[in-house]
N, C-alpha and C positions, 0 to 999 in steps of 0.2 A: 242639293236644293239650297236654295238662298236664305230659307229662316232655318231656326232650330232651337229647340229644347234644351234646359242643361238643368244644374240642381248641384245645389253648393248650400252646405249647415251652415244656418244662421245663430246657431249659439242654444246652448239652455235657458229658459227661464228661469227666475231664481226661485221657483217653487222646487228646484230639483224635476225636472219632468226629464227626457230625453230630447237633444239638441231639436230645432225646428228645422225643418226642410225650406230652401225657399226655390221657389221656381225661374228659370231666367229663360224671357219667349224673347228671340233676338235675331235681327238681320246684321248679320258680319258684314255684309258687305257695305249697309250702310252708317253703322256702328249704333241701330239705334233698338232700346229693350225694355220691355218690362218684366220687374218680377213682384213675387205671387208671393205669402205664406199663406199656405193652407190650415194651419195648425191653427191660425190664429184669426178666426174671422174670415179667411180667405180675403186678405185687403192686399189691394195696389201698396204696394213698398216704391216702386222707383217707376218711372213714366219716365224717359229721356228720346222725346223727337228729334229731327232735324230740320232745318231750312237754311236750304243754301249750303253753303260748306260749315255751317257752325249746326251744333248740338246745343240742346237744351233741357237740362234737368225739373220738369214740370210739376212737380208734384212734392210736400213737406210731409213725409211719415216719419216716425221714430227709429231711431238710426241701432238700435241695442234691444234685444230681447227684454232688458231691463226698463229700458224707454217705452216698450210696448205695454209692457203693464202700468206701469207711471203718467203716461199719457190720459188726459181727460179732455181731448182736444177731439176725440172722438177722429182722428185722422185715416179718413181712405176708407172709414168704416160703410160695412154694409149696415143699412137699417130696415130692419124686419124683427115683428109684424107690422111696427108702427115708426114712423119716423120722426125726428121732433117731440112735441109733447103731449102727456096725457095730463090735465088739472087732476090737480094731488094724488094721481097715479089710479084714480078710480073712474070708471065707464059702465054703464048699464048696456046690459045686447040680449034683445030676446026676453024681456023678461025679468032677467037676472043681473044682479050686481057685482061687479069685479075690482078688485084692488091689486094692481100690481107695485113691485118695489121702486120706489122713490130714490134718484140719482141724480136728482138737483134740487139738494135740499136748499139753497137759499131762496127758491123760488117756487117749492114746494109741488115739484112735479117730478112725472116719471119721464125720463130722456131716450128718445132713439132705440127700440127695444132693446134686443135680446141676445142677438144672434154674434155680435161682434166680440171677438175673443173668443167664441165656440171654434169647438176643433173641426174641420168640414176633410174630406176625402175626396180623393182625385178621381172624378172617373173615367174620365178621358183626356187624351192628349193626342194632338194635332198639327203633323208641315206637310205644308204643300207649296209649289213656287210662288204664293199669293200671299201665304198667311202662316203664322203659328198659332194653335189654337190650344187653351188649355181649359177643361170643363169641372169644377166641385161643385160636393153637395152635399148638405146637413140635415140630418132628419132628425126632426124634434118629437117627440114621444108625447107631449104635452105633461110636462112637467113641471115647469117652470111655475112658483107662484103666480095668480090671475091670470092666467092663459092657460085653459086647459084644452088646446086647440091643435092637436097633432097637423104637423107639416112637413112638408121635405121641400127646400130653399137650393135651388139648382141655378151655379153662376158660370155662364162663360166668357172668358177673356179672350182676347183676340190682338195681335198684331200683324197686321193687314195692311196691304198697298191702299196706299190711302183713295188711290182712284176707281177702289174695288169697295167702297162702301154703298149701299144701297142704299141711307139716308141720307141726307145732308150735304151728298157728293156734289162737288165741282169741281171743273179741270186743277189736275194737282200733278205736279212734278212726278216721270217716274221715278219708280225706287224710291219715294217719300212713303213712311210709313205712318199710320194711325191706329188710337184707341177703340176696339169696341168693346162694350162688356151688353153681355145680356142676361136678363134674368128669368127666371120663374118659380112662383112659388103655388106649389100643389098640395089642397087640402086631403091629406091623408086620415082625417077622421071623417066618424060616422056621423056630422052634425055639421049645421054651418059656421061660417068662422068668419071676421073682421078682420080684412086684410090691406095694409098699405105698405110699399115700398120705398125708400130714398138711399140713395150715395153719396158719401160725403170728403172728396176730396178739398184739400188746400193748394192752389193752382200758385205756381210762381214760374218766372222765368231766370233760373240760377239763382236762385235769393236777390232778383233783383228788389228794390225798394217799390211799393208799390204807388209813393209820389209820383212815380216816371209812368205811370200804365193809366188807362182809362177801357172802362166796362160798357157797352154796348148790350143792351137788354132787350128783348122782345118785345112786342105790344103786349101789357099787363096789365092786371089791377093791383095796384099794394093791397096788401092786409092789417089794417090798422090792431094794433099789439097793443093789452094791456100792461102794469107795471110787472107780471107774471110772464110776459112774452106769450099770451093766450089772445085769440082773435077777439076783436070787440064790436068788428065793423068791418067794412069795406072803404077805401079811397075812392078818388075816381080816374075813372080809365087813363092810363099813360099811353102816349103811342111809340112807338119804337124809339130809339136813343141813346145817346151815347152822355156818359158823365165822367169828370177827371176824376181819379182815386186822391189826389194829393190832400185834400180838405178833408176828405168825405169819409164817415165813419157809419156802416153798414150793420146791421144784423132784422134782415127785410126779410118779408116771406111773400112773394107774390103770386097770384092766377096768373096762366100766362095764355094770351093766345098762337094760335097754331099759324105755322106759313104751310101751304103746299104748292110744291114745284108741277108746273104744269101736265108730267105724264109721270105723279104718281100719285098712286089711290090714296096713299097712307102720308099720314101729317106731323108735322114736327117742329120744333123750335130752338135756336140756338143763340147762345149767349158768347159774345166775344169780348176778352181781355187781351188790350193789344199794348203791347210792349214802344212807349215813344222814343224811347235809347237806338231801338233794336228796328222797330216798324214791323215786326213779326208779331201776327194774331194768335190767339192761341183758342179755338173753337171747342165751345162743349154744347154738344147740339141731343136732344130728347126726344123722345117716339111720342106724340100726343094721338088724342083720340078718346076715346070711349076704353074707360078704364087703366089710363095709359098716364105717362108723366106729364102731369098737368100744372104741374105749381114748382113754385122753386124757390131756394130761402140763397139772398149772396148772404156774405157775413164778411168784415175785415178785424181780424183779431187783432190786439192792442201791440201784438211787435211789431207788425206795420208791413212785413215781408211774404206774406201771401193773401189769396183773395179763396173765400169756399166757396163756390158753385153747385148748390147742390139742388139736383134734380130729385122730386120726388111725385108719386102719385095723391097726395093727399094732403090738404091744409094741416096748417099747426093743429092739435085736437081733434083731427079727424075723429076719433074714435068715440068724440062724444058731440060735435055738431055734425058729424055726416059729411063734410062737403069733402068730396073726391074718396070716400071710403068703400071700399068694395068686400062686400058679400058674396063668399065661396059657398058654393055647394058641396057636397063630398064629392072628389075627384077633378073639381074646376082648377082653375088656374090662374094667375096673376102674373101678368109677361109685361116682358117691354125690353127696349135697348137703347143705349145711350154711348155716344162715343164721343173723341175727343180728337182733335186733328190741328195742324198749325196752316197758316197760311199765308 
């Protein structure tokens, strides 16, 4: 078969733990892979596509077990139950008042839940001549200060012939390969529960500078940010478009709206950073809809060499203005998929 599986230690953390596993889903033939730690968040470590006869290293994680914990870049992180922020880490639901721990104290909020750097377990693995498929999954006990909300967070990764995508797809070279990850998170308790989603990769093309690239955005609305990075308002509608990176300094959170391609039911939206060195795009496209990835924060960090794209289901503060927050029932579920592909 043309994909395949492999798995090579990634080192100890310096807590003394036993070395990390990391996972490598990979087409030999077209040299191009991603891999996985499980131990640690279950985050994307490496994204290397291709276009044409060149390779492309897509993606900034930390390069050392050490760097993984030292990291406050929140890099490749999954975010669950909440993405973004909570105002000073406290939320009313149902009644009742919650505080959870505060991780960006200059700004006096709580960051990106919970889940990132939890240890998650493989429970499936997957080749077939289309795809390698690798499945984790973390179940939380409700333990965790202010969330007393058992779950089980089930992620799958995928490296997939990119003209075997079911969203987003457009004619694509064979033997190119693409991103998909999917999610779902399932209320395992006996009560209802507050649940939002987001992924938080750092998009680059080989470190190139991101002076050379420009971003291409959906039809949106900004979310006008207080000095907190907490919503205070609405902009007004933007339509589709493109802006240079070279000036421009980012940390946006927008509604976005949906495109759908004429023979399908289900809707989406994709944001493209495209390389002007290179003229290779590099696509991050999101599942929209009703309870689905609806908003989306870019961000261009101060070393100038990646862009974050991060797709998420719920505004900044969901957890305390509601907008894009979804309420599980016990046994419901909170899905969606997001992939990433060059073009």
């Amino acid at each position: 078969m043309p994909f395949q599986i492999t798995t090579q230690p990634f080192g100890p953390l310096p807590t003394g733990t036993e070395p990390l596993t990391e996972f490598i889903l990979a087409h030999p033939e077209s040299g191009e892979f991603i891999t996985i730690i499980p131990e640690f968040g279950a985050i994307l470590r490496r994204l290397v596509l291709r276009k044409g006869t060149k390779r492309f290293e897509l993606i900034q994680a930390p390069e050392s077990p050490q760097a993984l914990l030292a990291a406050e870049s929140y890099a490749s992180a999954l975010l669950y139950p909440f993405p973004s922020r909570i105002r000073h880490g406290v939320y009313h639901f149902e009644g009742e008042s919650y505080a959870v721990k505060l991780n960006e104290m200059r700004r006096d909020n709580a960051l990106h839940g919970f889940v990132h750097g939890r240890v998650f377990s493989v429970v499936s693995q997957d080749i077939s001549p289309t795809h390698a498929q690798l499945t984790l999954r973390y179940d939380y006990e409700g333990d965790t200060f202010g969330y007393p909300f058992p779950f089980a967070l089930t992620v799958t990764y995928e490296l997939v012939q990119a003209n075997a995508l079911t969203l987003g797809s457009s004619a694509a070279e064979d033997k190119m390969c693409a991103l998909r990850m999917s999610y779902s998170a399932l209320n395992t308790g006996a009560t209802r529960c507050p649940a939002a989603f987001g992924w938080h990769p750092y998009f680059t093309f080989s470190d190139e500078p991101i002076a050379n690239q420009t971003l291409s955005l959906p039809i949106r609305t900004p979310i006008e940010l207080d000095d907190h990075m907490i919503p205070k308002g609405r902009l007004p509608r933007e339509e589709a478009g493109t802006i240079g990176l070279k000036d421009q300094e980012l940390d946006t959170a927008f509604a976005i709206e949906p495109t759908s391609l004429p023979t399908d039911t289900e809707s989406f939206a994709e944001t493209v950073l495209t390389s002007l060195q290179t003229g290779v795009r590099l696509i991050v496209g999101q599942e929209t809809g009703e309870g689905k990835l609806n908003y989306l924060v870019c961000y261009t960090p101060t070393r100038r060499d990646s862009v974050a794209i991060e797709p998420l289901t719920a505004n900044v503060d969901a957890f305390n203005n509601g907008e894009g927050l979804v309420i599980l029932n016990p046994g419901e579920t909170l899905s969606g998929t997001i992939w990433v592909r060059l073009d």
